[in-house]
Backbone as CSV, one residue per row, in Angstrom:
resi,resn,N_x,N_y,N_z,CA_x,CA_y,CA_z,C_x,C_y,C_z
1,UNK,-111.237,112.378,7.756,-111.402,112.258,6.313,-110.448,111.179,5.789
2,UNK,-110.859,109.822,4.783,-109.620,109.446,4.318,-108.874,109.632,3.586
3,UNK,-107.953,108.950,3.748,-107.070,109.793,2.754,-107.183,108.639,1.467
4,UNK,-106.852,108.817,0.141,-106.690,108.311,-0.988,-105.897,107.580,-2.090
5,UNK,-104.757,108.006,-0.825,-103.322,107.920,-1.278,-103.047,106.179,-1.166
6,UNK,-102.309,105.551,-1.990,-101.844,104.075,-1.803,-101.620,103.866,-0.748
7,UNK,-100.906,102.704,0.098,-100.007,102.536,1.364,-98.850,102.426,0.497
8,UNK,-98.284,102.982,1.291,-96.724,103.094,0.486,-96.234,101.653,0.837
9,UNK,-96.409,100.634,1.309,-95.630,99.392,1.450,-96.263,98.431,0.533
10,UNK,-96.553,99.405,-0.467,-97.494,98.259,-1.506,-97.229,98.585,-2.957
11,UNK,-96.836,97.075,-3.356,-96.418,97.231,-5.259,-97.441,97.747,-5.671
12,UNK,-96.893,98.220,-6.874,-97.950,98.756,-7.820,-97.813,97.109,-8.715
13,UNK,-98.850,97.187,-9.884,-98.469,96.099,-10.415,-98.153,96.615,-11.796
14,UNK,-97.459,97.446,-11.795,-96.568,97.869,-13.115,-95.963,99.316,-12.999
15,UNK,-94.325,98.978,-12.760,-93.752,100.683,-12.960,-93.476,101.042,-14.325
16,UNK,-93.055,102.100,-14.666,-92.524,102.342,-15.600,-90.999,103.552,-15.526
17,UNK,-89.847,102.840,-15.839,-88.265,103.314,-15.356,-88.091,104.390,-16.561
18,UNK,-88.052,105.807,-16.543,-87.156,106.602,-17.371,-85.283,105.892,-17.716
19,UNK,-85.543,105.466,-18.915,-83.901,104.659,-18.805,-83.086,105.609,-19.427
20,UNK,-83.761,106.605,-19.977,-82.483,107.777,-20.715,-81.743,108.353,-19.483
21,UNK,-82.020,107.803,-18.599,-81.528,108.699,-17.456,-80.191,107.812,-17.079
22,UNK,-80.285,106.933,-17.389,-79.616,105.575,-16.930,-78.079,105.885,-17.327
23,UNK,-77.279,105.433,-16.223,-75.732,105.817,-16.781,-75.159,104.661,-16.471
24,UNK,-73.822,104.303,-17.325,-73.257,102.834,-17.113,-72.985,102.632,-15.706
25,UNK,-72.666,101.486,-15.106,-72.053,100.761,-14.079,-70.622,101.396,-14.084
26,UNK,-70.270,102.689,-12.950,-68.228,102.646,-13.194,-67.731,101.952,-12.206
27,UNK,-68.608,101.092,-11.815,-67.890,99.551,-11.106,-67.490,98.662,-11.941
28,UNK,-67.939,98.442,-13.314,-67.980,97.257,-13.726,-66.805,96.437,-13.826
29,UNK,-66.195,97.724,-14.410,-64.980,97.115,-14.737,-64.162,96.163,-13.129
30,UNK,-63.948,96.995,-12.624,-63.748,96.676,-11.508,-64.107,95.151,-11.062
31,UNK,-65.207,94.595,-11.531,-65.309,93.165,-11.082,-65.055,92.294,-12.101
32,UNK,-64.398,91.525,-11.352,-63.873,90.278,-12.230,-65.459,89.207,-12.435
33,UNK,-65.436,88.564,-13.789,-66.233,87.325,-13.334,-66.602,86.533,-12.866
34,UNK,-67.702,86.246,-12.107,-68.004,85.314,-11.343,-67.750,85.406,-9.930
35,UNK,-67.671,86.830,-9.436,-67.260,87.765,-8.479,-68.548,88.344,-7.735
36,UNK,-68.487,88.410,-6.726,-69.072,89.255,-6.153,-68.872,90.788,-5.650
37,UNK,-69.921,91.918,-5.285,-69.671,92.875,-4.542,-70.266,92.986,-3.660
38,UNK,-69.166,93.208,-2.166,-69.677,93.310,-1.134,-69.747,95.196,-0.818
39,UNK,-70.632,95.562,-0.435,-70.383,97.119,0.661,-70.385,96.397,1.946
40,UNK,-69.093,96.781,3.029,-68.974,97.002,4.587,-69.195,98.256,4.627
41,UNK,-69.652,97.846,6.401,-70.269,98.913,6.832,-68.785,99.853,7.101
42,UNK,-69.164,100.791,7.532,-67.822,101.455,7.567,-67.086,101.522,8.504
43,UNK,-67.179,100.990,10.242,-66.725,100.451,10.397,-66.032,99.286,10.245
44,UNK,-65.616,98.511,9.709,-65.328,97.611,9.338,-64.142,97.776,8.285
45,UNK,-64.742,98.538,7.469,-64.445,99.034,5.966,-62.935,99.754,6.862
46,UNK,-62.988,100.468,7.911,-61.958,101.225,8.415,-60.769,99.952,8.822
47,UNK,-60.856,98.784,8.802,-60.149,97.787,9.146,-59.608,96.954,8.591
48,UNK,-60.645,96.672,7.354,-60.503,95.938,6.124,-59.968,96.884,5.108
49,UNK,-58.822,97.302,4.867,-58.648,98.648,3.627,-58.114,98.156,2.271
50,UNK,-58.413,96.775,1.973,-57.977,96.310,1.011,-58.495,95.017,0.635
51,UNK,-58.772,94.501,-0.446,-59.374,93.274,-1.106,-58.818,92.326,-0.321
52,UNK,-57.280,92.069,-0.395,-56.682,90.956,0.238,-56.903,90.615,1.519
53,UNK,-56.840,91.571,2.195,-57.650,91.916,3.817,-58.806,91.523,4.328
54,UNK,-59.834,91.671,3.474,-60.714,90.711,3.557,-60.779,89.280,3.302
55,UNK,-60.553,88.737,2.093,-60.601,87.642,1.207,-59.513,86.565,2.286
56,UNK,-58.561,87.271,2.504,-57.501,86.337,3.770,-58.752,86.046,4.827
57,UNK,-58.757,87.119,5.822,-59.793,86.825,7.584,-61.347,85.717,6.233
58,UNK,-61.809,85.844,5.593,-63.121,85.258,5.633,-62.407,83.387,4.790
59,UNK,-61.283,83.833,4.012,-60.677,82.087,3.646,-60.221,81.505,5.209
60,UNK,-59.562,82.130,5.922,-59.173,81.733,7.396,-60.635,81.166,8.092
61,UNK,-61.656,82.042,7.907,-63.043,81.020,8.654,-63.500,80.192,7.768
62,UNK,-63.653,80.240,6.780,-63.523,79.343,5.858,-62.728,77.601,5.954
63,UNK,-61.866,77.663,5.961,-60.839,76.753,6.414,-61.491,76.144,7.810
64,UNK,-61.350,76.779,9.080,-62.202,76.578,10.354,-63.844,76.550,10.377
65,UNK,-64.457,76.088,9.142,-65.989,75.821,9.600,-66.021,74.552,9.415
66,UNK,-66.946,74.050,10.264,-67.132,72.514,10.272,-67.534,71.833,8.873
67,UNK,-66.751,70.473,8.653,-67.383,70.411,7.402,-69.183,70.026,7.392
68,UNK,-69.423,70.402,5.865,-70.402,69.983,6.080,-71.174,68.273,6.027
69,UNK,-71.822,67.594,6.250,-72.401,66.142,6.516,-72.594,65.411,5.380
């Protein structure tokens, strides 16, 4: 029998979002402008335990990538 149902790997071509539900960002503050946010995985995250910790090891490859042409 088939079934009727959409394929689930397929847009609709219009949702509609309940936004009363919607609660602020309590990251926001947290980012500065013109900033990004990264999530590590958690390994990683277990190594990296601090902003500076990161931002140092990725300016260090940074510094060591070839320039570009």
């Amino acid at each position: 029998m088939p079934t009727t149902e959409p394929d689930v790997d397929e847009m609709q071509a219009e949702y509609h979002f309940d936004y009363s539900k919607a609660r602020p960002n309590r990251f926001a503050d947290r980012c500065k402008r013109g900033s990004r946010m990264v999530v590590l995985d958690p390994d990683v995250a277990e190594v990296f335990t601090t902003t500076e910790s990161v931002n140092a090891v990725l300016r260090a490859i940074i510094a060591n990538m070839p320039k570009a042409a």
